[in-house]
C-alpha positions in Angstrom: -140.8 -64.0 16.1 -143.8 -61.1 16.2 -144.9 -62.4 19.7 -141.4 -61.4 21.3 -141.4 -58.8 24.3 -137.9 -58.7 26.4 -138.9 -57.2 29.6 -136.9 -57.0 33.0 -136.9 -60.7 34.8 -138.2 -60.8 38.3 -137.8 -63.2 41.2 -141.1 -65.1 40.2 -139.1 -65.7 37.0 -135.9 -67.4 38.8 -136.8 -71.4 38.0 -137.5 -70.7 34.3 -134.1 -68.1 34.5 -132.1 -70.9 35.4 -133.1 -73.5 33.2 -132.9 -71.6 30.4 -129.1 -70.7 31.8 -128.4 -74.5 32.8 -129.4 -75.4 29.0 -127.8 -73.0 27.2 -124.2 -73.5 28.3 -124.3 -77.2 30.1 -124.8 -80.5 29.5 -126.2 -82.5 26.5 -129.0 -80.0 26.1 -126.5 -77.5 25.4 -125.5 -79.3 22.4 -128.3 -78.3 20.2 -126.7 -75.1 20.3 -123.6 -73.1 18.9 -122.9 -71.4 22.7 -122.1 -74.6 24.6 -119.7 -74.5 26.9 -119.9 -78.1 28.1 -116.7 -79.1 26.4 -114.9 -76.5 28.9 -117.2 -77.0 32.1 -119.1 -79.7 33.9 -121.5 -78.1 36.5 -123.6 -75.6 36.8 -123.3 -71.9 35.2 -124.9 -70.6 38.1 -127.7 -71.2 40.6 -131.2 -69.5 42.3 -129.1 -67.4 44.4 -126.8 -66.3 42.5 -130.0 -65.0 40.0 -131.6 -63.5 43.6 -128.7 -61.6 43.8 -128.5 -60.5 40.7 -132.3 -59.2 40.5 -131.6 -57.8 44.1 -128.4 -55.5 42.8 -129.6 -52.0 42.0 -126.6 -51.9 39.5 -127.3 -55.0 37.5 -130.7 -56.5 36.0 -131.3 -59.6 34.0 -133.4 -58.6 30.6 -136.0 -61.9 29.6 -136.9 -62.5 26.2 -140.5 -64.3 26.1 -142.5 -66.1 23.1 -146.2 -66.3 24.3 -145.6 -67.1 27.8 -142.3 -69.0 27.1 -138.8 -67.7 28.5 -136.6 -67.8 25.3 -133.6 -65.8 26.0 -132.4 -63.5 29.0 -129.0 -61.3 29.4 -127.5 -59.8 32.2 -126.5 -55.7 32.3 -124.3 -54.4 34.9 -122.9 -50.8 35.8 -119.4 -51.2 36.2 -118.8 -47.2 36.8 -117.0 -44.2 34.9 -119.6 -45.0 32.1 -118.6 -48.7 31.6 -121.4 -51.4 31.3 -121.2 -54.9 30.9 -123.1 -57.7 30.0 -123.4 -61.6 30.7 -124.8 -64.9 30.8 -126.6 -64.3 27.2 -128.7 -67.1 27.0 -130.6 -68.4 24.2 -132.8 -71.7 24.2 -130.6 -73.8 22.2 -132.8 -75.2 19.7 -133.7 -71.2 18.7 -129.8 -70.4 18.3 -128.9 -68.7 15.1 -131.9 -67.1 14.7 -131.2 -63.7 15.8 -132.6 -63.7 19.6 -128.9 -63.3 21.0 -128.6 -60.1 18.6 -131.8 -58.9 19.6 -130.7 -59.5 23.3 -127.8 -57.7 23.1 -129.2 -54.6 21.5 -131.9 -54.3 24.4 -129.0 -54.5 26.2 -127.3 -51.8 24.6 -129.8 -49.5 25.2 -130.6 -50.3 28.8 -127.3 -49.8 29.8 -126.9 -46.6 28.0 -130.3 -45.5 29.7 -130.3 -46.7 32.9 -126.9 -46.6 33.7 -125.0 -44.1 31.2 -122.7 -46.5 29.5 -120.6 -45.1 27.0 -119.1 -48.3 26.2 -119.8 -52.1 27.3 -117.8 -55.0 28.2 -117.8 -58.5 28.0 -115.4 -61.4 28.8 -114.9 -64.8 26.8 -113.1 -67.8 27.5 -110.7 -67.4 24.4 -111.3 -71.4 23.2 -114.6 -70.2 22.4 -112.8 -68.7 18.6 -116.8 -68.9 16.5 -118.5 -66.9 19.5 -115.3 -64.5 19.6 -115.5 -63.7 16.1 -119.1 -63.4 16.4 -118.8 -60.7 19.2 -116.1 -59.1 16.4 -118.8 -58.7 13.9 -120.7 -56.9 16.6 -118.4 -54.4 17.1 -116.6 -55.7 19.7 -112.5 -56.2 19.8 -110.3 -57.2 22.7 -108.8 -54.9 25.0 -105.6 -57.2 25.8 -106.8 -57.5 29.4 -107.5 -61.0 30.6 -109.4 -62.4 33.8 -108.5 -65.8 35.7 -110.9 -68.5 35.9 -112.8 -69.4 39.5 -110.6 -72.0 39.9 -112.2 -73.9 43.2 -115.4 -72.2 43.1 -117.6 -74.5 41.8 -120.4 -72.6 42.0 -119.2 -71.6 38.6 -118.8 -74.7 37.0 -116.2 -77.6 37.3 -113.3 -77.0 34.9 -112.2 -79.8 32.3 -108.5 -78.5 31.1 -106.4 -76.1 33.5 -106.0 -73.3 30.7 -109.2 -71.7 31.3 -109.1 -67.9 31.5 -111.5 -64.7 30.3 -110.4 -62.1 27.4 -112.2 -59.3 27.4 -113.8 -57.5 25.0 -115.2 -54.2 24.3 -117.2 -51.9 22.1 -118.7 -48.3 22.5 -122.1 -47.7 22.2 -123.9 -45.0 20.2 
């Protein structure tokens, strides 16, 4: 992948931001993947507005990974404060999963957190039935903290629930 450039998305880029989103964790496109979540979740993973208010947050941006003209892979960053970033909604088109994009996602990430937000270490959370993306987060440096998050139960903005054990661990790493 030569042609690659992962640049900071912008509201023109919303429609292709969510598609990629919806088809990367939902639904039978999400199959062709090793990230689906559709197993877990019916619904969507999150909507236009949601990304407009993401793009609009001074502490938060959404990095986009494009091949030629094509969006391939995006990742949010957040500032969560005290030197703490975070990242989120890593998406990868599914049928280019395995190929390294996600890593290369989340090292751009890495690096704008540190710069534009002074992260010392990042965070993520992970629904724990998700054990092969876990253990692929491990082998990026990443280990749980012990802390868990509750699931939006009732919000269905963030996807309709199929089991009532849903939670987030989450999981951190320092950065360099």
């Amino acid at each position: 992948m030569t042609d690659l450039r992962i640049r900071d998305a912008g509201p023109a880029d919303i429609p292709a931001l969510h598609r990629l989103i919806e088809s990367a964790y939902r639904g039978e496109a999400s199959r062709a993947g090793w990230t689906t979540e559709a197993d877990l979740l019916e619904g969507q993973r999150t909507d236009p507005a949601d990304l407009a208010d993401i793009l609009s947050d001074p502490d938060q941006a959404m990095l986009a990974a494009f091949a030629g003209e094509d969006l391939i892979g995006c990742i949010l960053i957040a500032d969560r404060g005290a030197g703490v970033g975070y990242f989120g909604m890593l998406s990868v088109q599914p049928t280019l999963q395995a190929g390294g994009l996600g890593r290369r996602l989340i090292e751009a990430a890495h690096a704008a957190l540190r710069e534009r937000f002074g992260a010392r270490r990042v965070r993520i959370s992970v629904l724990p039935q998700r054990e092969t993306l876990i253990q692929w987060y491990q082998r990026l440096g990443y280990a749980p903290t012990g802390e868990t998050l509750p699931f939006p139960y009732g919000e269905p903005r963030f996807g309709l629930p199929l089991r009532d054990d849903l939670s987030f661990i989450v999981m951190e790493r320092a950065l360099a």
